[in-house]
C-alpha positions as CSV (number, residue, x, y, z in Angstrom):
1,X,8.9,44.9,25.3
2,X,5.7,43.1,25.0
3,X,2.5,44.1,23.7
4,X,-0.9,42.1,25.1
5,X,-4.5,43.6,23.7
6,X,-6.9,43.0,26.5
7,X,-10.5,43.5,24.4
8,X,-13.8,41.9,25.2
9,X,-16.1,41.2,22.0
10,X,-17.6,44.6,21.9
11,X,-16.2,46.2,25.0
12,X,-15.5,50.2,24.5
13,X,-12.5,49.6,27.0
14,X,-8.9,48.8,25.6
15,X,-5.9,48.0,28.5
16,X,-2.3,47.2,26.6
17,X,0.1,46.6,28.3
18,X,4.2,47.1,27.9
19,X,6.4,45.4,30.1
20,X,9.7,46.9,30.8
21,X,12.9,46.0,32.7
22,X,11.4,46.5,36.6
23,X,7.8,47.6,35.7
24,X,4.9,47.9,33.3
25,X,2.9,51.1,31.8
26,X,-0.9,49.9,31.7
27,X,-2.3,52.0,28.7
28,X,-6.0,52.2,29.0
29,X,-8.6,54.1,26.3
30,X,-12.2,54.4,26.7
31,X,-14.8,54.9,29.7
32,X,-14.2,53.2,33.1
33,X,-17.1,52.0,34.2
34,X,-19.6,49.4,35.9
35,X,-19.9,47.6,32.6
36,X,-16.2,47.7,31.5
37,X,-14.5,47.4,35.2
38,X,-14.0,44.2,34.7
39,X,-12.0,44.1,31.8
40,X,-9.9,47.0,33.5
41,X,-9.6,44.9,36.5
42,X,-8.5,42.0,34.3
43,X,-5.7,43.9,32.6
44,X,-4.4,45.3,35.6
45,X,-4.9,41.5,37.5
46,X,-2.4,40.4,34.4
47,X,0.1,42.6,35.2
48,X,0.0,41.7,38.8
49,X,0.0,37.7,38.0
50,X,3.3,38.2,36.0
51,X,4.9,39.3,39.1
52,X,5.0,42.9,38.5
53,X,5.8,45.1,41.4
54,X,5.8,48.9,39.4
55,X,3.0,49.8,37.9
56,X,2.0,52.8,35.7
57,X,-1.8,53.1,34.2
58,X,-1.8,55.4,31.6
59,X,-5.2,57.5,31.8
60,X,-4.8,59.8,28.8
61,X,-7.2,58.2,26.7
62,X,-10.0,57.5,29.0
63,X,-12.6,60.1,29.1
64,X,-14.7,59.2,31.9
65,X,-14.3,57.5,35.7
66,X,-16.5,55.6,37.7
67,X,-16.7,54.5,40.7
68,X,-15.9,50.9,39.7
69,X,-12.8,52.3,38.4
70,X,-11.5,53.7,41.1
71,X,-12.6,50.4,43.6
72,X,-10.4,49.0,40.8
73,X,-7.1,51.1,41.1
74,X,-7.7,51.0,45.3
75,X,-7.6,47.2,44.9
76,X,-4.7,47.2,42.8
77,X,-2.8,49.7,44.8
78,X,-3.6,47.9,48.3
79,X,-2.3,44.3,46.5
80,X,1.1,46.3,45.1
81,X,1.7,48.3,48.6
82,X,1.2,45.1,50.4
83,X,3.7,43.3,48.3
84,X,6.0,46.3,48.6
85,X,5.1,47.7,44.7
86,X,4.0,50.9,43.6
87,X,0.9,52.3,41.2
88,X,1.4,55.4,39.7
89,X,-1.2,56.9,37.6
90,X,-0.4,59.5,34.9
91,X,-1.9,61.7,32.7
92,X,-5.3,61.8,33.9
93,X,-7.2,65.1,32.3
94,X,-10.2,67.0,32.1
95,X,-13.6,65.1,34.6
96,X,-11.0,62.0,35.1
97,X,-8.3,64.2,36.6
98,X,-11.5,65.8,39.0
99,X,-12.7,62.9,39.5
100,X,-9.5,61.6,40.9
101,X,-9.0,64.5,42.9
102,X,-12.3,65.2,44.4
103,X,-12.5,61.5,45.5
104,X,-9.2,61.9,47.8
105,X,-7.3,59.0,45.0
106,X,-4.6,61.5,44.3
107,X,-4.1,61.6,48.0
108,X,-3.5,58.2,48.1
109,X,-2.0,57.1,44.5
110,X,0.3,59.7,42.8
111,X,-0.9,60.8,39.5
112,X,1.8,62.6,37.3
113,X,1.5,64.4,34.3
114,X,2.7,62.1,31.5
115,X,4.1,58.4,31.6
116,X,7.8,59.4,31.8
117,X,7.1,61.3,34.9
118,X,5.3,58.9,36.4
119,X,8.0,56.2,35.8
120,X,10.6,58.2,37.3
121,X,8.3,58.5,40.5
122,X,8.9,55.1,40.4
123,X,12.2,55.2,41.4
124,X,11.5,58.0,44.0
């Protein structure tokens, strides 16, 4: 397993990432928003670039959801389903689980209730 820190200089977003045998769990903390989407779209785009064809962001420690966020995990998901991959978000709570909701994203991208879920929708 490998850990990468994905920080800008004073950037209130933080994406790490662990790669495992067959996929990757994106952990993010912090607010997703216009000024930190592209450092979420970054550590996602790594993830991606190494090949990567299962995905999992971890949402528990973001607090808030933009709209650039969400343009972000659309992108990603469109770039994965068109490779034949899959996104999975989990553990999304309190306005980021609405947002997700309200917007039609769960519709679209399953969202589970913790990481280990979401990895074994993975293989389902």
């Amino acid at each position: 397993m490998s850990e990468d820190q994905i920080n800008g200089s004073n950037e209130p977003l933080t994406c790490s990432v662990s790669l495992e045998p067959g996929y990757a769990v994106v952990s993010v903390a912090g607010d997703i928003d216009a000024s930190t989407e592209d450092l979420f779209r970054d550590g996602l785009a790594s993830v991606l670039s190494d090949g990567v064809l299962r995905v999992v962001v971890d949402l528990d420690g973001v607090a808030f959801l933009a709209s650039a966020g969400i343009g972000v995990l659309m992108g990603v998901r469109r770039v994965l389903a068109d490779g034949g991959g899959t996104l999975v978000l989990a553990a999304p709570h309190g306005e980021v689980a609405q947002v997700l909701s309200m917007t039609g994203v769960s519709e679209v991208i399953p969202v589970t209730a913790s990481v280990a879920d979401a990895v074994a929708r993975l293989d389902g």
